[in-house]
C-alpha atoms as one frame of an Amber mdcrd trajectory, in Angstrom:
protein
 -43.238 -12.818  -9.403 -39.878 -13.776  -8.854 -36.950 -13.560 -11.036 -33.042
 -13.828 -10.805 -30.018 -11.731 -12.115 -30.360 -14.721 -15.050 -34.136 -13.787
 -16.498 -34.448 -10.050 -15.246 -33.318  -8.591 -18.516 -36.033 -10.845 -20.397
 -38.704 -10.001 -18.222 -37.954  -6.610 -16.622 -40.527  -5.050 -18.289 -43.051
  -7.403 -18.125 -42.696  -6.888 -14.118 -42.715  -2.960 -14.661 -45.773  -2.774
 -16.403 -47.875  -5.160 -13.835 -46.621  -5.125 -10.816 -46.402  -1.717  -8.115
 -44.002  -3.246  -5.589 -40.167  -4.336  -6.251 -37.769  -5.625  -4.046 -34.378
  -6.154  -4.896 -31.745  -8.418  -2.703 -29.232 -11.008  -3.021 -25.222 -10.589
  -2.631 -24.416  -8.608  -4.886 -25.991  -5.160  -3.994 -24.691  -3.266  -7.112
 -26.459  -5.438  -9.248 -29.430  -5.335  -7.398 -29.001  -1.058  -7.274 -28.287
  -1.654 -11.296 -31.130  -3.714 -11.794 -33.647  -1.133  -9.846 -32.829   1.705
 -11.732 -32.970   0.235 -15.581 -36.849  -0.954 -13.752 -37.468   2.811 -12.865
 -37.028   3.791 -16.582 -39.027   1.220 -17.888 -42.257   2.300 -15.734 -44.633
   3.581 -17.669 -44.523   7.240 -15.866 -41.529   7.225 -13.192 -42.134  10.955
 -12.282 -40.354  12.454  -9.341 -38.306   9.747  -6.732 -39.232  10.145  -3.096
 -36.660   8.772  -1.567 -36.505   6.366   2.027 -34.341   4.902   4.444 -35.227
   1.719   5.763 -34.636   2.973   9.649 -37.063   5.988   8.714 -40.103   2.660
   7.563 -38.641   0.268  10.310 -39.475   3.431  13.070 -42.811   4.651  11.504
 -44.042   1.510   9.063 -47.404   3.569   8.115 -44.812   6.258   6.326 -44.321
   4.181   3.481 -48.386   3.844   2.601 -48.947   7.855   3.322 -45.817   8.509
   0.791 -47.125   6.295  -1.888 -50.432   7.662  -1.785 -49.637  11.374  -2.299
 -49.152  13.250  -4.985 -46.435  15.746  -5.183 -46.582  19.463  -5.351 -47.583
  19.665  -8.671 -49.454  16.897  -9.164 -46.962  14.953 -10.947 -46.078  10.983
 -11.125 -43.657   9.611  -8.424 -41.999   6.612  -7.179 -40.824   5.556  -4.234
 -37.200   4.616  -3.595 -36.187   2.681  -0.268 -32.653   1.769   0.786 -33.073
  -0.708   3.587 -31.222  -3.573   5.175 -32.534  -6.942   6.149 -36.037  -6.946
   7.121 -35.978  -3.370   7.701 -39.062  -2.424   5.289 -41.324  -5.970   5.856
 -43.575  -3.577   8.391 -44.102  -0.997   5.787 -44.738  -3.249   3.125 -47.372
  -5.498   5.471 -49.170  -2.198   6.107 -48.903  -0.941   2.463 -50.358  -4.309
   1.567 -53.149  -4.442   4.428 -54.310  -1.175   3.529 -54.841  -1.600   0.054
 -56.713  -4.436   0.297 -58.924  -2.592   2.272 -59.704  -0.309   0.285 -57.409
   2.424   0.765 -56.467   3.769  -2.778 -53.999   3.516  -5.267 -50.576   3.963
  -4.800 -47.471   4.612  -7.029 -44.893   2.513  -7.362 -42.087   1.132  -4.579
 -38.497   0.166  -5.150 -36.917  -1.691  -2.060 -33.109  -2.238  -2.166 -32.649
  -4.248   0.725 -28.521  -5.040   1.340 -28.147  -8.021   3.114 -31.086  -9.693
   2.263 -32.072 -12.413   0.157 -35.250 -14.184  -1.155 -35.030 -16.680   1.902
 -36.266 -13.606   3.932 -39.282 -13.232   5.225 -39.755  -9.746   3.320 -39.439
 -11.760   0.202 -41.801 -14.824   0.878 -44.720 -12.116   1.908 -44.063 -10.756
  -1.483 -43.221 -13.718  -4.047 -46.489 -14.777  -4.481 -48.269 -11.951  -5.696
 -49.213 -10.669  -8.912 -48.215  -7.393  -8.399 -44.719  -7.560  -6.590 -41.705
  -8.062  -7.913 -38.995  -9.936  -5.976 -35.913 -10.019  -7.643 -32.325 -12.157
  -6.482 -28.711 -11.008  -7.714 -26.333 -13.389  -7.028 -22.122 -11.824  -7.288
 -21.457 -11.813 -11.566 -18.371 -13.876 -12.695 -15.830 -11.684 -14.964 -17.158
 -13.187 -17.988 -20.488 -12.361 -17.136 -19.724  -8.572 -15.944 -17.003  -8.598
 -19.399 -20.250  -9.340 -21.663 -22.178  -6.899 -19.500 -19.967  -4.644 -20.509
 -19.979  -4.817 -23.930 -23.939  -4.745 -23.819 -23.755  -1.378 -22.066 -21.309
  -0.845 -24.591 -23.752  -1.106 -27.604 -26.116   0.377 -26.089 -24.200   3.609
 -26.082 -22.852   3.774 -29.207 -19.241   1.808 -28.110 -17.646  -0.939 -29.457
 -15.468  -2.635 -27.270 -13.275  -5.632 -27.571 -13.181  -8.639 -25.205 -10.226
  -7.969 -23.373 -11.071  -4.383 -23.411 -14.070  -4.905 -21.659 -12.742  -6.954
 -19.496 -10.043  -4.441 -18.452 -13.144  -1.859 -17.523 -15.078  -4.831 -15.502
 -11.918  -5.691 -13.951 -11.019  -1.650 -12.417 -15.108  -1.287 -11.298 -14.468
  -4.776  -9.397 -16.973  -6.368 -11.016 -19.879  -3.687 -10.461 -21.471  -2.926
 -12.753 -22.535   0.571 -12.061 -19.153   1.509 -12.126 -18.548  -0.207 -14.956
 -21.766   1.569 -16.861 -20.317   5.283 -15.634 -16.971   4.210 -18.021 -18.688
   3.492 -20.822 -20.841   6.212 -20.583 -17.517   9.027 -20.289 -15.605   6.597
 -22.945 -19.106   7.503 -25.475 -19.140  10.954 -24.655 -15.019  10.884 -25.235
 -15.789   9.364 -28.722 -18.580  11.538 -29.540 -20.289   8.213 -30.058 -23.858
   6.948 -30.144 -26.149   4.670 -31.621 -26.742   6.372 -34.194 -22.795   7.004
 -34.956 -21.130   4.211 -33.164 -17.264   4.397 -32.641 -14.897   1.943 -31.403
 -12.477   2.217 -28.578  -9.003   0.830 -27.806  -6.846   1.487 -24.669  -5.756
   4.661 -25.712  -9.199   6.458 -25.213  -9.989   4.329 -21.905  -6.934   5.797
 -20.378  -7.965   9.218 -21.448 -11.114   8.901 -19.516 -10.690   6.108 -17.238
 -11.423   7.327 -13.472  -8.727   7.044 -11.134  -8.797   3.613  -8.676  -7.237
   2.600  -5.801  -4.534   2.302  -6.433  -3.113   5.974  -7.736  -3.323   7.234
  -4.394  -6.606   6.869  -2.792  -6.229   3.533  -0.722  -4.201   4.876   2.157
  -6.988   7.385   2.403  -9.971   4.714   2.322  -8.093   2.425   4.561  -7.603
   5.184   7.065 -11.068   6.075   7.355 -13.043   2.830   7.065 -10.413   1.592
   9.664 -11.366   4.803  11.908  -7.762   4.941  12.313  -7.418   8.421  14.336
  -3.550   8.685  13.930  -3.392   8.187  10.082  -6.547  10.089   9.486  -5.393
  13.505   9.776  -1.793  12.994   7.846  -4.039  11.257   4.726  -6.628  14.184
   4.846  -3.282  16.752   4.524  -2.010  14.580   1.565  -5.281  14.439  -0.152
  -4.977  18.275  -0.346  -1.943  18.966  -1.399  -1.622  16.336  -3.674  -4.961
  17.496  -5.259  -7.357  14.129  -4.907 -10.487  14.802  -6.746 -13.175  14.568
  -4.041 -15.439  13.051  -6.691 -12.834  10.782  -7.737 -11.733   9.646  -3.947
 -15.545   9.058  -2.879 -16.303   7.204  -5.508 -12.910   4.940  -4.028 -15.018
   4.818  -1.228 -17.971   3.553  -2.778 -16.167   0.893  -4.383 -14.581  -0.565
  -1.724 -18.004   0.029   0.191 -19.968  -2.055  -3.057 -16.696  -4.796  -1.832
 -17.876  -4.582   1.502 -21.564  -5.282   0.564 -20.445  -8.530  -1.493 -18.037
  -9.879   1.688 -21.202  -9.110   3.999 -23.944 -10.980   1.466 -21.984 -14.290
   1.338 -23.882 -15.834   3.980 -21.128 -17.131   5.599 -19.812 -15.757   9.369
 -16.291 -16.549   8.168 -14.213 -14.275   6.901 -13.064 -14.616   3.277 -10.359
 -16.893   2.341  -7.816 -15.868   0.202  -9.340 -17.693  -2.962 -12.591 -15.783
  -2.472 -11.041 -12.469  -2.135  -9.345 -12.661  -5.476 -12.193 -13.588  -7.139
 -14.076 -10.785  -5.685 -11.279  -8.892  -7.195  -8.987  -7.797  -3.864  -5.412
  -8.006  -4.852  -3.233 -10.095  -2.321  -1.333  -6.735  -0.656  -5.073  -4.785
   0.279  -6.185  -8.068   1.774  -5.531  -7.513   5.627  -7.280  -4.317   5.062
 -10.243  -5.349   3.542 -10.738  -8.213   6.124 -10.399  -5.956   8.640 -12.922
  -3.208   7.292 -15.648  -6.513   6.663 -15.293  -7.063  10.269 -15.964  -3.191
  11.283 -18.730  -2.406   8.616 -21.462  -4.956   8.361 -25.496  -5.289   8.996
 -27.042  -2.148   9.896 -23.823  -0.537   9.686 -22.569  -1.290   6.426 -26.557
   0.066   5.097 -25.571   3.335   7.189 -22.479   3.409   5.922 -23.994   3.085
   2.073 -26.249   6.030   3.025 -23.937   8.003   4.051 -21.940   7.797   1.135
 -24.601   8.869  -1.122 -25.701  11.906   0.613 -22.183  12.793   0.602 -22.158
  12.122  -2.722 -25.177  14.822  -3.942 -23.575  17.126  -1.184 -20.544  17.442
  -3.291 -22.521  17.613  -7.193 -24.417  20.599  -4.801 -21.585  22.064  -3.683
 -18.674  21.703  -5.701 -16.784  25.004  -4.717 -16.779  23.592  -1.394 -16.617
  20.307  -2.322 -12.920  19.216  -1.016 -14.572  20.182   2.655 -17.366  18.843
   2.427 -15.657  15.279   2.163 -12.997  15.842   4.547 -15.489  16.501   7.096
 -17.925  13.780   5.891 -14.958  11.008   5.879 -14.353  12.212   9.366 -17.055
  11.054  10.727 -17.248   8.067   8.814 -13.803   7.288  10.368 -15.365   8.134
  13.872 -17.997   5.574  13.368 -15.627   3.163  12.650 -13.605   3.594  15.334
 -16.418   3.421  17.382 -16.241  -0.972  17.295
């Protein structure tokens, strides 16, 4: 089965209930991450997520079929969750496949996010065909598209929002929709709202809630880091502390501008962004240099370790909060050594 960022919502859970393998790929990776998860809750039991890197299947391809067919401690349903890159899980898959159709048992259900990959790929085509695997394509949303996304996610929690409100919220998560979903979501629990008692919101209660971007302090920081500029790395790290960042807040700058990243990397294109496309992935005119120059540092295999860096950082700090401001300082460290490391 094969389906686009168009018909997944109308036949989502058609695909969960038949089919035990999903891939997700395309350009725009947070739709694709989006799109995985609201797939996970419609399985019939989800259970426990195992989760996979796609070096970890690329370096041992049988892993994937031994994960999938064991049960966890307690016996309990699972899924398996693989963040890969490219063609880094079309081994795994191939032996998952091969050994299943030779008899070798059932096995729960597998979620492959593959960044920079699309349905061209050769991942895909071995899948596309089959009754029971799921590829699925998102191609970068439009404003209006992410705006009325939005106000779905909206509904669905209980919010009413405006037009122009909810295009202010798609606008700050640049278009990603994850972001986007994590507003709405504080904005309901801000209102005390639900379906059940919906409320509606105005600008007032969005700036109450609304996370911190870029631009109130945390794009030096990002641009020092992904840059793996060495000289402005320390100096940001001091400010960050005395100025009191939130480490949740500044990572998730991070993981915006890395979601950016992921959308220059998927155009399929070996030029770098024009000015024209940078605005309309959101970048405004003065962070442009920046952003060019981080698309040329962090791409490919990279850019995916860069992604999985980020969230293990990001369940370090919900682990750890008490040492949570650390914790980041040393993990952007040596995300700014990588970089520098061209």
């Amino acid at each position: 089965m094969k389906l686009t960022n168009r018909d997944f919502a109308g036949k989502a859970r058609t695909a969960a209930r038949d089919c035990g393998i999903f891939f997700f790929c395309g350009p725009d990776e947070a739709g694709a991450s989006a799109a995985a998860n609201e797939l996970v809750a419609m399985l019939a039991e989800p259970g426990e997520r195992v989760e996979l890197s796609g070096a970890e299947l690329r370096a041992d391809p049988a892993r994937l079929g031994d994960e999938a067919r064991s049960t966890s401690l307690f016996g309990d349903a699972r899924h398996i969750w693989v963040r890969a890159s490219g063609e880094e899980a079309l081994g795994a898959l191939e032996t998952l496949i091969a050994t299943a159709e030779a008899g070798g048992g059932a096995a729960c259900p597998v979620v492959v996010v593959a960044t920079a990959a699309t349905d061209k790929s050769r991942t895909a085509k071995l899948l596309e065909s089959r009754g029971d695997a799921l590829v699925a394509m998102f191609h970068p949303p439009d404003l209006a598209a992410v705006t009325q996304a939005v106000r779905t996610l909206g509904d669905g929690a209980g919010v009413h929002l405006d037009t122009a409100l909810a295009e202010r919220i798609a606008r700050a998560a640049n278009l990603d929709v994850r972001l986007a979903g994590s507003e709405v979501e504080k904005l309901a629990l801000y209102l005390d709202a639900s379906p059940q008692a919906p409320r509606r919101a105005d600008s007032e209660s969005l700036d109450a809630v609304g996370a911190p971007c870029e631009d109130d302090g945390f794009a030096p920081l990002v641009d020092a880091v992904l840059a793996g500029d060495a000289a402005r790395l320390g100096p940001e790290l001091h400010r960050m502390k005395e100025v009191g960042l939130n480490p949740v807040g500044t990572l998730l700058a991070f993981e915006r501008r890395a979601a950016l990243l992921a959308k220059i990397a998927g155009r399929g294109s070996n030029r770098p962004p024009d000015k024209g496309e940078l605005q309309r992935l959101g970048v405004f005119w003065r962070d442009q240099q920046a952003v060019l120059q981080q698309a040329a540092i962090w791409r490919g295999p990279r850019l995916a370790r860069l992604a999985d860096r980020l969230v293990d950082l990001h369940r370090r700090l919900f682990a750890d909060n008490q040492a949570a401001e650390l914790l980041l300082s040393q993990g952007l460290t040596e995300i700014a050594r990588q970089a520098a490391r061209r």
